[in-house]
Steps between C-alpha positions, in 0.01 A plus 500: 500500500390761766542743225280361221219463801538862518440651189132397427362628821759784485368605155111458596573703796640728319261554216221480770674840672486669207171437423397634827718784406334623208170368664527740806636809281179502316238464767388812659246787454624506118504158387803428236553218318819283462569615196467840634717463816802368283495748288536749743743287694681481179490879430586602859806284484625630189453875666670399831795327310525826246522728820755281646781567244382823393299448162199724357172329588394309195156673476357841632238491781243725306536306191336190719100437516358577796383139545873382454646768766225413766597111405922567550437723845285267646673149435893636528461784779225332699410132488839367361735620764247418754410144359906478482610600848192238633694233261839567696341547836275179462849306363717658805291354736403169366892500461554556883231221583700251290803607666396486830281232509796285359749620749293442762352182411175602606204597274365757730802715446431817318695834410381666829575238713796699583343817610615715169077556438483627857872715496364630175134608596674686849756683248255615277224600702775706684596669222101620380504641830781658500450637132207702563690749752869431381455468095609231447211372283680428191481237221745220640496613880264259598645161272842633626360452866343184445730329361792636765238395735474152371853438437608597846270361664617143313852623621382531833350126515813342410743693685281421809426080388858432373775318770813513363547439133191284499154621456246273632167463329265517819665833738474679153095442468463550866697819443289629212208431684585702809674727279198599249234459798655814693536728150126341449421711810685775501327550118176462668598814743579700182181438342362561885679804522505669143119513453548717191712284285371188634270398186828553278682250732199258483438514154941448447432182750287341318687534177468720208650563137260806470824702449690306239761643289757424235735614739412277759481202263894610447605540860336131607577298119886479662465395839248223361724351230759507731332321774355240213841412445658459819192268540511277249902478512361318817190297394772180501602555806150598656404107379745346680449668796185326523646234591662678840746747586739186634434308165521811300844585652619130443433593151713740444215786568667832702208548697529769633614687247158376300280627792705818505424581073147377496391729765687788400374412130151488637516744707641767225182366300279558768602801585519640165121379436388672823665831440269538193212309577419470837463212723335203290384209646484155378660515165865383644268201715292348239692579144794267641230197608281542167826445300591211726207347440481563139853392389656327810798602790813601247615851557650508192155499346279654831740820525451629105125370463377654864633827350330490220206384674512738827502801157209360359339474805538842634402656183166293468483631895532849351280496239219381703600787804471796250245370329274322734265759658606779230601868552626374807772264597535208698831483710720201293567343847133399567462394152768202530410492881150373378627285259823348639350425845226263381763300284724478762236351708403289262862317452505477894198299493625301207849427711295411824320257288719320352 
């Protein structure tokens, strides 16, 4: 039963993603239709696949119209990888909200709430620093940071909330929260302290896909699909321990070996979508509660949908941050900042109501 309620919305989501896919790689200073964008999705696949096991590419470049090479550059080495790693950064966070909020019971909880934003700004901005007068300025230096940053950082939290072999729900928030607070600050003496670099850091802060790649879209795809199914192996479990931790437990529920995978699953997710992207608010907070709303409690539905949704979302958020105020760029992070933040006050005032 839970299974035929999931393929309609699963399929509309999905078909709505796509849409927004081929939507967002055509929108930009030179407009492309859809027809236009699949065709050189289609023809940049068929070149990536041919260099992958070592065939001759089907067609020269020079025998191409201009019109046709301008079209393939633009959609499969600019917009599409970009568009692509916003889809798996938007779906890695919404992923950690669903996680999170479930494990926690509490719809405030969001992929940050353990301090990996705040060990993975303090990483990072130490390593721009430290780049411009060590060299260490390459591609992956700062993602490799950030998400070490994050990740230990989530380490940190539990090592420091867990008594015993238990890991109770409250000294691990409490943790994060003192935890992320003091890397908050000591980020804040970096930026303080490094005037040079300090619009870099800002501009990483407040989130940015301005340097998407293929590549990056490769090293994030696994830790995402792997966190998506560590998560949804759990959505069962995650229902029933709505009902308690005692009740769950009575129920045949190990606990704390369900708190233990959903935060390393969400943190992995988290941390993977940070390393890339930057810290983005809101899109772990209010994907989760929109999908709640639309389609009900079940994790078995909320965990695959608020994916989809939370990539659909930060793509729209995309397309409206590079495109807004055109040449320049909005930072992603204040585009679902401005969003998210008045819909989130919204469904508090619809909860106080009724």
């Amino acid at each position: 039963m839970a299974g035929r309620r999931l393929v309609g919305p699963l399929t509309l989501s999905l078909m709505a993603l796509l849409a927004l896919v081929v939507l967002a790689a055509g929108v930009g200073s030179v407009q492309l239709g859809p027809a236009e964008v699949l065709a050189a999705t289609g023809r940049g696949l068929e070149a990536s696949l041919r260099d992958l096991v070592g065939l001759a590419p089907a067609a020269e470049v020079s025998a191409l119209d201009p019109g046709r090479r301008v079209a393939d550059t633009i959609v499969w080495q600019i917009r599409l990888p970009r568009v692509a790693l916003a889809a798996l950064v938007g779906a890695a966070l919404a992923l950690a909200g669903a996680g999170f909020q479930g494990v926690f019971r509490n719809p405030l909880a969001d992929p940050y709430l353990l301090g990996a934003a705040s060990g993975a700004g303090f990483a990072a901005s130490l390593v721009m620093v430290a780049g411009g007068t060590l060299g260490l300025m390459g591609n992956f230096s700062v993602p490799l940071a950030a998400f070490v940053g994050a990740s230990a950082t989530v380490l940190v939290v539990v090592s420091l909330a867990r008594r015993g072999w238990t890991l109770p729900v409250v000294p691990m928030v409490l943790a994060g929260v003192v935890v992320g607070s003091c890397l908050a600050a000591g980020t804040s003496f970096v930026l303080l302290a490094a005037r040079e670099q300090a619009a870099g850091i800002l501009t990483w802060l407040l989130g940015s896909l301005a340097f998407a790649s293929w590549e990056r879209v490769g090293s994030v795809l696994p830790l995402v699909l792997v966190a998506a199914v560590a998560l949804l192996s759990a959505a069962r479990a995650l229902d029933v321990l709505q009902l308690g931790e005692s009740a769950a437990a009575q129920l045949g529920v190990p606990v704390e070996a369900l708190k233990l995978t959903v935060v390393a699953a969400g943190t992995l997710a988290t941390a993977a979508a940070v390393s890339v992207a930057g810290v983005i608010g809101f899109v772990g907070l209010v994907v989760p509660h929109a999908v709640r709303l639309a389609l009900g409690p079940d994790h078995r539905r909320l965990v695959p949908i608020a994916a989809l949704w939370g990539a659909g979302f930060m793509v729209l958020a995309d397309l409206v941050a590079r495109t807004v105020i055109a040449p320049a760029e909005l930072p992603v992070g204040v585009v679902t900042a401005l969003v998210g933040a008045p819909f989130f006050l919204m469904l508090l005032r619809r909860g106080s109501a009724a």
